[in-house]
N, C-alpha and C positions, 0 to 999 in steps of 0.2 A: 504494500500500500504506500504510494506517493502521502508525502506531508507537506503543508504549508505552515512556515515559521512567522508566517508574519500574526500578529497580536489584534487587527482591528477586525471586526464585524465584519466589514466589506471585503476586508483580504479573505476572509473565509468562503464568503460569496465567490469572488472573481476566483481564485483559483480554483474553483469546480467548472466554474462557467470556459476558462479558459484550459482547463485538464491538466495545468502544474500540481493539482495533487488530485486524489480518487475524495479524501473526507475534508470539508472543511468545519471549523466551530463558529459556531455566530450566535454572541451574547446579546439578542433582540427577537424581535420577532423580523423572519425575512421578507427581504421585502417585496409586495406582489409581482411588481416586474421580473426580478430574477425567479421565482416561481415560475413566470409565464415561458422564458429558455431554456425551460425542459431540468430543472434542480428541484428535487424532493427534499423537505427538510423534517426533518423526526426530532420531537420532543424528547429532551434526554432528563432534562430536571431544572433547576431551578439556582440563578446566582440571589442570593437574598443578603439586605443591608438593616445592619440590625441599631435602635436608637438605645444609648446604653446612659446608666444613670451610676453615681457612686453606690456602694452597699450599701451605706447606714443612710442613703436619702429614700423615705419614705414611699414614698411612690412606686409604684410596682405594673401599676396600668393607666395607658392616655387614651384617650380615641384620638383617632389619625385627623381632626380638626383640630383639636388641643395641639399635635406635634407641630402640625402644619402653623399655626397661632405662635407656637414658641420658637419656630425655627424663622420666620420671619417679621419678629420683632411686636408681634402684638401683644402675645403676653409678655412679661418681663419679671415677673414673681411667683415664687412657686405658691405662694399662699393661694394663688387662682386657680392653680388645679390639684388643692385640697393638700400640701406641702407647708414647709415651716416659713417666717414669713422673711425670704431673702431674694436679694435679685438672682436671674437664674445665668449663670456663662455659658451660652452658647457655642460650641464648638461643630465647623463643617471642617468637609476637605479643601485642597485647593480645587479651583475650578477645572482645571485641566483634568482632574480626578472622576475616573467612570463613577465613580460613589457621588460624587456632587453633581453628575446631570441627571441620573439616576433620581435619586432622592428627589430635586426638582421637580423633575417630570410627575413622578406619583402621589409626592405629598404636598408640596406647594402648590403645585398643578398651575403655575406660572407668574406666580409669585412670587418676588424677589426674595434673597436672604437679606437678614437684617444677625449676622454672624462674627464671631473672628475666626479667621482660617487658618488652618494649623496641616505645614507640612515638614515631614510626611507622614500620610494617614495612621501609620501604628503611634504617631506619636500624642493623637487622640486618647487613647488607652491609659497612657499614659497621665495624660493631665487630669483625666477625669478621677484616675484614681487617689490624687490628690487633692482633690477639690472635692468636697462632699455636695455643692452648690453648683457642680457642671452637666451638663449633658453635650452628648456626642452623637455624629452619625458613625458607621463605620462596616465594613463588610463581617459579615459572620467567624469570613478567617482572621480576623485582625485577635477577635475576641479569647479565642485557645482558651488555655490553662488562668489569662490573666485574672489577679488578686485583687479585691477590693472595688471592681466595677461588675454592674449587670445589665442585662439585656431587660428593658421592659415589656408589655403586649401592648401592642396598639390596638386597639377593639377588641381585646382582649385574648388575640392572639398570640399563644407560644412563640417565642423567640427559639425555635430549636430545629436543626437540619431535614427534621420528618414532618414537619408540618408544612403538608400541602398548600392550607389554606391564608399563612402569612402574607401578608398583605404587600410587604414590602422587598418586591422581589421582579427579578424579569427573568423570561425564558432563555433557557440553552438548548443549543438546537445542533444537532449533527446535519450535515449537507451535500449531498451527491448527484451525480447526475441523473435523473430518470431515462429509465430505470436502472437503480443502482447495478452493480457487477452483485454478484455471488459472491465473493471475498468481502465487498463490502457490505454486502447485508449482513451476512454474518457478524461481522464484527459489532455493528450498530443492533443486532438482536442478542446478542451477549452484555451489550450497556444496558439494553433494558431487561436482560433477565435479574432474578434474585442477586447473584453473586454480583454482576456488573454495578446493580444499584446500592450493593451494599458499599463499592468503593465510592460512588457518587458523593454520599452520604457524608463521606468523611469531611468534604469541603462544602457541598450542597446541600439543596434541599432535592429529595429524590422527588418520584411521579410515581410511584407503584403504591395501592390503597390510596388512593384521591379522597376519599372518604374520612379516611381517618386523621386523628387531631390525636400529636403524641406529647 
């Protein structure tokens, strides 16, 4: 199987479209055009960005209005969304950062930030866990083992790799020509068996049991 190294959404497109590789990955949803040149694209699982608060701040759940309200500047104390009564520090990525168009696009929903930007993104993690008065955005990997910060639920969803239904998240998608080769079905029918999804998991949010909330 040909691979493409390039890193952006579009390189994964274009190199199927152009046959420098057999599989490409695209973190979006693809887009209809390249659809319409004969590329199949298969739901593999999910990249998700998780908003994380210190351990001993109170708060445990926002709905995605409240996130949206404090990540661009309309709330500014946590006493507004039932927290102790302190200004709250905002923490994004830089812009240039797939986490800060990301986040934009689903929670602001176009909406400026009203933020301070902190690069580079693990070092989000970081600050918050000094600051018991910060929140952060951040991707699910940034989070690991890290000590003294947490993931909240937005509408009251689990912040956790198996939960299909987390809100804050966008598709990953494998992409081939139609119709795929044999070698590369296969391989794309191993990502979505049990064992394939259990490595997904490790960094993702998998697609197997849609249903279920873990």
């Amino acid at each position: 199987i040909m691979m493409n190294l390039m890193t952006e959404s579009q390189g994964g497109e274009q190199c199927v479209l152009k046959g420098t590789c057999d599989i490409g990955g695209v973190a979006r949803k693809v887009k209809p055009e390249v659809l319409e040149k004969g590329v199949t694209a298969t739901l593999i699982g999910y990249d998700a960005l998780a908003v994380i608060v210190n351990s001993i701040n109170p708060i445990n759940e926002l709905s995605m209005t409240q996130i949206k309200d404090i990540f661009s500047g309309k709330i500014v104390n946590w006493k507004d969304v039932g927290g102790p009564d302190h200004p709250i520090e905002v923490l994004i990525t830089a812009p240039k950062s797939a986490t800060n168009e990301i986040f934009r696009e689903i929670v602001l929903k176009g909406t400026e930030y009203d933020a301070k930007i902190i690069d580079p993104d693990s070092e989000i993690v970081l600050r918050v866990s000094n600051n018991k008065y910060a929140i952060g955005q951040i991707s699910f990997f940034f989070i690991g083992k890290a000590k003294d910060v947490k993931p909240i639920k937005p509408n009251g969803e689990a912040a956790t790799f198996k939960n299909v239904n987390y809100p804050i998240s966008r598709p990953l998608y494998l992409v081939t020509k139609t119709p795929p080769h044999e070698k590369d079905k296969a391989f794309i029918d191993w990502v979505l068996s049990p064992e394939g999804q259990a490595l997904v998991e490790k960094f993702f949010i998998g697609i197997r049991d849609r249903k279920s909330v873990v």
